[in-house]
C-alpha positions in Angstrom: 46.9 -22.2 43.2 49.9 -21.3 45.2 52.6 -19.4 44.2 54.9 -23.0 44.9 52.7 -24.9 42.4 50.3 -26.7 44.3 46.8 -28.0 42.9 44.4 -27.1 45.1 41.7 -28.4 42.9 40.3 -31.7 43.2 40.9 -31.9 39.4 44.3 -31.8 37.3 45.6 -28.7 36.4 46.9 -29.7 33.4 50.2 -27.5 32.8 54.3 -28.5 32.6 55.1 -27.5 36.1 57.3 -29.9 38.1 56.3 -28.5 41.3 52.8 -29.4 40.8 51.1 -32.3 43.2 47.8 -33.8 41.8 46.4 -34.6 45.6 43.2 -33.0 46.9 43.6 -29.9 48.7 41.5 -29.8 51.9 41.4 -33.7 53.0 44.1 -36.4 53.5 43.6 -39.7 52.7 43.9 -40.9 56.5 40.7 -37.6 57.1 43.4 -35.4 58.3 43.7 -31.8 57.0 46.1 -31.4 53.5 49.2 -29.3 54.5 49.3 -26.0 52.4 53.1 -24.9 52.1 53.7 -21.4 53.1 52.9 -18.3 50.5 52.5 -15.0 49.3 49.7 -14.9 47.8 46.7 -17.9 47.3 44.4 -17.8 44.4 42.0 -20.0 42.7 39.0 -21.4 41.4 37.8 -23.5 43.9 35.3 -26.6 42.7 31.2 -25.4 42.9 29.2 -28.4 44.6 26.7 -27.5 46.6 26.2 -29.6 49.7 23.1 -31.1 49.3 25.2 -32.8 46.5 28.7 -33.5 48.2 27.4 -37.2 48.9 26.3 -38.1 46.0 29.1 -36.7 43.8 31.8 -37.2 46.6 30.4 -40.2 48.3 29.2 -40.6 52.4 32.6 -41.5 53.0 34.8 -38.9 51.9 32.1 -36.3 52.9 31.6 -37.6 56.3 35.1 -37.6 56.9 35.6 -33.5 55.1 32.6 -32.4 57.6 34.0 -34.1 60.2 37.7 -32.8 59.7 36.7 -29.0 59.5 33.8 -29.8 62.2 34.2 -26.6 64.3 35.0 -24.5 61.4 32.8 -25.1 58.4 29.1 -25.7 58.6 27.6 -29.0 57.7 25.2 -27.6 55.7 27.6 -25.2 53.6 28.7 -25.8 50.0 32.3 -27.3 49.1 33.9 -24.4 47.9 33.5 -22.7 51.5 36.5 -25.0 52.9 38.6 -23.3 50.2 38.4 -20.5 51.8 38.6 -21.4 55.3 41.7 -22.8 54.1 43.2 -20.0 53.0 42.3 -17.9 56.1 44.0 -20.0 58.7 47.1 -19.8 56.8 46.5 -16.4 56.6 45.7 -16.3 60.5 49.2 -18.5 60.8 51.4 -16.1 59.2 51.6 -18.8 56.5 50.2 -16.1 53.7 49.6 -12.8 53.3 46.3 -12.7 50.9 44.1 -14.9 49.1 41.5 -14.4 46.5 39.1 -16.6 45.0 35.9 -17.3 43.0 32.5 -19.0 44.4 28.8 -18.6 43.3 27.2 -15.6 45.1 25.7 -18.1 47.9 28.9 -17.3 49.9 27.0 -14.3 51.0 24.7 -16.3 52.6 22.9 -19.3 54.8 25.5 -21.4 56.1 28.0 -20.8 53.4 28.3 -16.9 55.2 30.1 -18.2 58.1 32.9 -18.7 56.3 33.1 -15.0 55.9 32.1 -14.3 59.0 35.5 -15.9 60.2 37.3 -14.0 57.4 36.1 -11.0 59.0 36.7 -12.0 62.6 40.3 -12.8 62.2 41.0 -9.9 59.1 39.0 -8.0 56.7 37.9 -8.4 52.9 39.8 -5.9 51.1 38.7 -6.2 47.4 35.1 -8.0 45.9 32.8 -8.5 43.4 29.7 -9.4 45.0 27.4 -10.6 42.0 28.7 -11.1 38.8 27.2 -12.9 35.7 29.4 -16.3 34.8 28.6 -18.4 31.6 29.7 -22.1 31.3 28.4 -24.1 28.4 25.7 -22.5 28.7 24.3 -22.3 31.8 24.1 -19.2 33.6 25.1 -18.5 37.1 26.2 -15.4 39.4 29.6 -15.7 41.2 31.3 -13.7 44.0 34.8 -12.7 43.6 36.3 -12.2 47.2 39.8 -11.2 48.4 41.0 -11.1 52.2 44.0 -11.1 54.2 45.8 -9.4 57.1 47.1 -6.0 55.7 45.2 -2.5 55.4 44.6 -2.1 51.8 42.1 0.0 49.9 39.0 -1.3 50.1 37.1 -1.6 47.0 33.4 -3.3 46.3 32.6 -4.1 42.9 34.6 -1.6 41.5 34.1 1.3 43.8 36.2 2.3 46.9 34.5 1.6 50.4 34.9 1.5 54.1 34.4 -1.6 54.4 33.0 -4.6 53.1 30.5 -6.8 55.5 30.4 -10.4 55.4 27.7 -10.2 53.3 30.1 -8.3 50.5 28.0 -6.1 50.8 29.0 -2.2 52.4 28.2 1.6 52.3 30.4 4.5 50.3 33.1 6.7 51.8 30.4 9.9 51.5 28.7 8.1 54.2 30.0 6.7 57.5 27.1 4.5 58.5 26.7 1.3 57.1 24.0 -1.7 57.6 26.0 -4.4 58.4 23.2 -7.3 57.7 24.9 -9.8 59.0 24.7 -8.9 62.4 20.8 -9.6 62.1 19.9 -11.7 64.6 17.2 -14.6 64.3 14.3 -13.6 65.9 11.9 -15.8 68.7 8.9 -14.5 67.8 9.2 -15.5 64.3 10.3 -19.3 64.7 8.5 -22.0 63.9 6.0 -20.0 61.5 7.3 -21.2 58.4 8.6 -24.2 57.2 10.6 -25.3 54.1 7.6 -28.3 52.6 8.5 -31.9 52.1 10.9 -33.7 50.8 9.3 -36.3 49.2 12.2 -38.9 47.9 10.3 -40.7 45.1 7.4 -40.6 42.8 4.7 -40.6 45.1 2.8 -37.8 42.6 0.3 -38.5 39.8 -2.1 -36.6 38.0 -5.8 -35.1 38.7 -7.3 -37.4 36.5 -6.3 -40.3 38.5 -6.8 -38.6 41.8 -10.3 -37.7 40.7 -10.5 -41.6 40.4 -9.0 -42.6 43.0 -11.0 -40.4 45.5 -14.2 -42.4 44.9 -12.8 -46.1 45.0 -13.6 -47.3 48.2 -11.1 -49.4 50.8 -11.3 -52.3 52.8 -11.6 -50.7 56.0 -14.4 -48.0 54.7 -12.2 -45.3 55.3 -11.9 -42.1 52.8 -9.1 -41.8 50.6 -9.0 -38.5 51.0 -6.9 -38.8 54.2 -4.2 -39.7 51.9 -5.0 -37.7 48.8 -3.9 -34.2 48.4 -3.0 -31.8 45.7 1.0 -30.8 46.0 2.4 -27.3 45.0 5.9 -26.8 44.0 7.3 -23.6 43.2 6.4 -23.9 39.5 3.0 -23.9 40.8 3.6 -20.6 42.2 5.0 -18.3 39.5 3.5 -20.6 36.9 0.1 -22.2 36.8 -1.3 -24.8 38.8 -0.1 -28.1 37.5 -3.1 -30.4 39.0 -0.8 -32.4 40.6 -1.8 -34.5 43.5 0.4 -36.7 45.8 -0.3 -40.1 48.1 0.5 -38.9 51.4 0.5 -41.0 54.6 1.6 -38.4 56.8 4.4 -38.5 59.2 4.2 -42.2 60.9 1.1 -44.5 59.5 2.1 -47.8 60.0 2.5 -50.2 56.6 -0.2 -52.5 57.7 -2.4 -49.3 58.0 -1.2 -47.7 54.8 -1.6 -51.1 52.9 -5.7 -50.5 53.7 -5.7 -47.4 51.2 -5.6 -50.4 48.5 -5.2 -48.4 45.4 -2.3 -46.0 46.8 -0.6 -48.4 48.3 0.0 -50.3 45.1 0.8 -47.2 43.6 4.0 -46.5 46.6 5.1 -50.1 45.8 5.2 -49.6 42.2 6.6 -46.2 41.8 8.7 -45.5 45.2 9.8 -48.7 46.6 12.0 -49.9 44.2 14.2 -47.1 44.4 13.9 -46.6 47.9 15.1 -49.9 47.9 18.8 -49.1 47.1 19.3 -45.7 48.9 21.8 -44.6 51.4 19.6 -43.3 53.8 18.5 -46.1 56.1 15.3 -45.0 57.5 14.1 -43.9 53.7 14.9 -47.1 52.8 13.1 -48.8 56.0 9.7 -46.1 55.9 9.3 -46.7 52.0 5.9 -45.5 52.1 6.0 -42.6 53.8 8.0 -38.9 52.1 11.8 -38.7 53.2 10.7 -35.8 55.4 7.1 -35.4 55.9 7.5 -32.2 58.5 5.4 -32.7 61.9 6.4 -29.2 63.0 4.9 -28.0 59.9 2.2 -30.2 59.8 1.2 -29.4 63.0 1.3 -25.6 62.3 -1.0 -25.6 59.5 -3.5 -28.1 60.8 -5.7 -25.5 62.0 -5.7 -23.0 59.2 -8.3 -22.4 56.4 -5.7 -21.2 54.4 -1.8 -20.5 54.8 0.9 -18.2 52.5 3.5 -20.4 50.3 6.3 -19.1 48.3 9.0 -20.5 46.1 12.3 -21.0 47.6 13.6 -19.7 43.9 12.0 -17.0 41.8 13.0 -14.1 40.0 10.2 -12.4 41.9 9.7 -12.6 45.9 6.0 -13.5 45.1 3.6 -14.6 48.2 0.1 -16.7 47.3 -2.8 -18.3 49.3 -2.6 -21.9 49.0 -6.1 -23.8 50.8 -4.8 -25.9 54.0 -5.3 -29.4 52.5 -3.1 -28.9 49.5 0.7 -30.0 50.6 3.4 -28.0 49.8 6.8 -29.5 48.1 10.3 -28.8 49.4 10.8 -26.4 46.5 8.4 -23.9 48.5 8.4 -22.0 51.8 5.0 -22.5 54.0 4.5 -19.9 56.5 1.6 -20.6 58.9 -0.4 -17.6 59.1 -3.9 -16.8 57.6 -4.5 -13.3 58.3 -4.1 -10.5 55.6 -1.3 -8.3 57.7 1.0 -11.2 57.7 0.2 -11.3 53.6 0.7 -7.6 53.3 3.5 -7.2 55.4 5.9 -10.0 53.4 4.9 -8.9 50.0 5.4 -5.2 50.8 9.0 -3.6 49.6 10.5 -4.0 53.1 10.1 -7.3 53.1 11.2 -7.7 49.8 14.5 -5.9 49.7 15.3 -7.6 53.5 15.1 -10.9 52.1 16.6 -9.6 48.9 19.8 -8.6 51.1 19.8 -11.6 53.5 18.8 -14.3 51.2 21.1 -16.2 48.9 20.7 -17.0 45.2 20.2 -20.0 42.9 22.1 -19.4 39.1 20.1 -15.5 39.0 17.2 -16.1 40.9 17.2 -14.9 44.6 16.6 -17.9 46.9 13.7 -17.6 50.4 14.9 -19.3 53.7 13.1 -19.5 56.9 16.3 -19.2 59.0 17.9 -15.7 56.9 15.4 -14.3 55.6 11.9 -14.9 57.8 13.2 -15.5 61.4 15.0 -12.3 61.4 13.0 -10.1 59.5 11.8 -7.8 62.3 7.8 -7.2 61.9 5.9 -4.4 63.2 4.8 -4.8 66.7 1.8 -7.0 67.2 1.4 -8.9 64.3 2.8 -12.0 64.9 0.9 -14.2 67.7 -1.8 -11.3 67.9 -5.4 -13.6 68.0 -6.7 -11.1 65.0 -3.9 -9.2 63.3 -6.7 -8.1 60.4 -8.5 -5.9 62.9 -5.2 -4.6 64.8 -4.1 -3.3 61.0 -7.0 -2.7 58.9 -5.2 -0.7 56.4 -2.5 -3.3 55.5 -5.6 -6.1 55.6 -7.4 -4.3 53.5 -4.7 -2.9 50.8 -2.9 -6.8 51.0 -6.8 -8.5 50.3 -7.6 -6.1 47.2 -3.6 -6.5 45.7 -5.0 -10.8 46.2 -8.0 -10.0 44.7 -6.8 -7.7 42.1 -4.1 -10.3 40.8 -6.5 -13.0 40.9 -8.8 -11.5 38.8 -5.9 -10.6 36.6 -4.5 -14.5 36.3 -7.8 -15.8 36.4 -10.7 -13.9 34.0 -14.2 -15.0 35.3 -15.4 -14.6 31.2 -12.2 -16.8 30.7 -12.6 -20.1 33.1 -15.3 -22.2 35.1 -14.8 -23.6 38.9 -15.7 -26.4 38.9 -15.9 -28.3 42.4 -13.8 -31.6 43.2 -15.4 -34.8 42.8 -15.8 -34.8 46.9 -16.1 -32.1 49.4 -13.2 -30.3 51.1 -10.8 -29.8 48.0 -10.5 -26.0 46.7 -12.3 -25.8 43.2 -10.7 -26.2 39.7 -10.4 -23.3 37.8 -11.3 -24.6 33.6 -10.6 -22.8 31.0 -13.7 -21.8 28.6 -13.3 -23.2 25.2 -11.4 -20.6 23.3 -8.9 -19.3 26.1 -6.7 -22.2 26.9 -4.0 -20.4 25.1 -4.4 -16.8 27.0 -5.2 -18.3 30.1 -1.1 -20.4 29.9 0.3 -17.1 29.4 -1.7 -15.8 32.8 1.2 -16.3 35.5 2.9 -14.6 38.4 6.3 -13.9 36.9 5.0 -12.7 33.5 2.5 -10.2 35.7 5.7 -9.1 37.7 7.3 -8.8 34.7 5.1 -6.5 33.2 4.0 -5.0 36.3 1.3 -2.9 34.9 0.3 0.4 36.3 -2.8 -1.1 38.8 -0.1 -3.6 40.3 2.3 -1.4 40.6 -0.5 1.5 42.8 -1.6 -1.5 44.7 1.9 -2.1 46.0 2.3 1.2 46.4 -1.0 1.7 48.7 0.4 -1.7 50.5 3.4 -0.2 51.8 2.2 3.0 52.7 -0.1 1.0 54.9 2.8 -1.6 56.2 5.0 1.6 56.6 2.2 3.5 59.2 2.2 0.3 61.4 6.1 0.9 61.3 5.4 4.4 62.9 7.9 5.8 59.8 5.5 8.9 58.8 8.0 10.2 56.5 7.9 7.4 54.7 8.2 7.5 50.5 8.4 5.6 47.4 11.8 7.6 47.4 13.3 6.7 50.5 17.0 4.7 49.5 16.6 1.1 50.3 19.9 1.8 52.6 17.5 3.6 55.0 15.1 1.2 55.3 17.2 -1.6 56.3 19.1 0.2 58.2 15.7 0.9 60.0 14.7 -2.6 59.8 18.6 -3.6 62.0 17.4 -1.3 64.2 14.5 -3.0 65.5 15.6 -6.3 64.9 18.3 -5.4 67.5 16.2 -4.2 69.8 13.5 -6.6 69.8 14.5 -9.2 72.9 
């Protein structure tokens, strides 16, 4: 609120102040910018809506009209609350304020929603934060950034403690030491594009069990063709730190025809039943046209994986940055990462602590669970020299192939007992096996998952991550490398080749 008594909330502030206006805050009726009256000081609480929800809560005209409005200034892909505080710092810039302070979820310090900070730091400086802090609200858990800025040299101070300065990442070194890793300057690297791939996005329910794909597999079609070109098991990230769901998906890939799709008899009727009706009444005029096919079925990625045995999948959200093997024909959901490689290295290098505490650092957050994305976190995480594009990374690196296939094999073992399950294979060729439990162990085996292994992380893990990044760190070159070395060096090393990798 201003210190004049302006709203600028979407909703009422209910108090008896005259000078209050109930009128929204960053968009005029006609799409012009709202006026903000001059001020000392602008505080608030600014409405959380992240912006893969702005249409649907806002509407596509309102929101077309805000992105449009603050086109040059706010991302499209950034949440609401960022053009609060683009807002506030062009009256700063104007003279038309002095400070401002004010509340969003931690995802400021990051993805799109960053740049708004970046600007704040362009133009003046973040004098006070609090970069991660627990908020409760009927419940529900989230992690919130606290960030004030303005013109004037102040003491700086970071979540409680005094600082040089604070990056647009809020996140900055102590006054004891006068270098500080300023993340955000991390540049998105050419080597590293196009590897991986946020999955699809598949707008309806085109999923159903493994019972039914297991029947469905064997039914034949009109034109004699296989249904297994349309067939596949999906992962989403529950699949990942959970256990495998056995969920499979009708997929027609990125443009069959209708009149080709319709030959698949059974999955057809299946997309007509369960997708088409509500594809019917979307927004989006080319879901609504392309019922049959997912909302975005990814030829880039697609095209990437094609030629792999197997590739490395994550989950976009997890309270642990855990990596897996998923087998090429099983299609990965837009709650996971895909990253086209098949080699060991690659394996080894993003689940060793380098990787882990870069993405950590550049990645953004979901309620309390760090978030994985392609464009912070993968493209400009710089990898030792050779890996990428090298024709047989596993033989250039032995020791990180080797350390990387026995932590796999090790935590395989661990989530799935050979005395405790049978693998069984798929009703046709070219599906990866089912893993059954033995009568007797279907309750142990639901407790066997990723997170609750990280969350234990019992002594063999714990020396096999160990032996993994002494591996990653000699195809670094950094022979002084320890288990003790600050996480503050390390990235700062990490910068340091980023920058000077053209």
């Amino acid at each position: 609120m201003l210190n004049h008594g302006y709203n600028l909330n979407r909703n009422p502030v209910l108090r008896p102040l005259d000078t209050i206006e109930q009128r929204d805050a960053v968009l005029n009726v006609d799409g012009t910018e709202a006026e903000w009256p001059v001020a000392d000081v602008i505080i608030g609480n600014p409405p959380f809506l992240g912006d893969k929800k702005m249409r649907g809560e806002l509407g596509d005209e309102y929101t077309g009209a805000l992105r449009k409005c603050y086109i040059d200034r706010v991302p499209g892909g950034a949440d609401l609350v960022t053009y609060w505080f683009e807002k506030a710092r062009a009256q700063i810039e104007a003279g038309k304020a002095k400070r401002a302070g004010l509340v969003a979820t931690n995802s400021i310090r990051g993805g799109a929603n960053r740049k708004v900070l970046d600007r704040i730091c362009d133009t003046g400086h973040i004098f006070h934060a609090w970069s991660d802090e627990p908020w409760i609200n009927e419940g529900a858990a989230v992690r919130v950034s606290l960030v004030c800025f303005g013109k004037e040299e102040i003491q700086i101070m970071l979540d409680g403690k005094s600082v040089m300065a604070i990056h647009a990442d809020l996140i900055s070194q102590t006054l004891n030491n006068d270098v500080g890793v300023d993340l955000t300057q991390a540049k998105p690297l050419v080597e590293s594009m196009k590897i991986s791939f946020i999955g699809t996005s598949k707008k309806g329910k085109f999923e159903f069990n493994g019972d039914m794909a297991r029947k469905w597999l064997v039914l034949p079609n009109p034109h004699g063709k296989t249904n297994s070109n349309v067939i596949k098991p999906w992962a989403n990230g529950m699949d990942i730190t959970r256990r495998w769901s056995d969920t499979w998906i009708v997929d027609f890939g990125t443009d069959m025809q209708e009149a080709d799709a319709s030959l698949y008899e059974q999955r057809f009727l299946h997309v007509i039943a369960k997708v088409k009706p509500a594809r019917d009444v979307v927004r989006n005029p080319m879901e609504k046209r392309l019922w049959w096919l997912h909302a975005r079925s990814l030829r880039d990625m697609r095209k990437a994986l094609a030629w792999l045995p197997r590739y490395i999948c994550t989950s976009r959200v997890s309270k642990h940055r855990l990596f897996v093997w998923l087998h090429s024909v099983i299609l990965p959901d837009s709650a996971t990462v895909a990253i086209a490689c098949s080699d060991d290295v690659t394996f080894g290098i993003l689940h060793s602590r380098f990787h882990e505490i870069w993405s950590l650092r550049l990645g953004t957050s979901l309620e309390d669970r760090p978030r994985y994305t392609p464009t912070t976190t993968f493209e400009t995480f710089p990898f030792p020299a050779d890996v990428l594009h090298n024709p047989d990374p596993d033989a250039r690196f032995p020791d990180i192939a080797k350390t990387a296939s026995r932590l796999n094999e090790l935590r395989e073992n661990w989530l799935n007992p050979p005395e405790w399950v049978d693998r069984v294979p798929e009703v046709i060729s070219g599906y990866p096996d089912r893993i059954i439990p033995k009568p007797g162990h279907e309750t142990e085996l639901k407790k066997r998952t990723l997170t609750n292994l990280y969350n234990q992380r019992p002594a063999w893990l714990d020396n096999a991550h160990k032996a993994l990044d002494k591996a990653v760190a000699e195809a670094y070159g950094w022979t002084d490398y320890t288990k003790d070395m600050p996480d503050e060096e390390i990235l700062r090393r990490l910068l340091a080749l980023n920058f000077a990798i053209v």
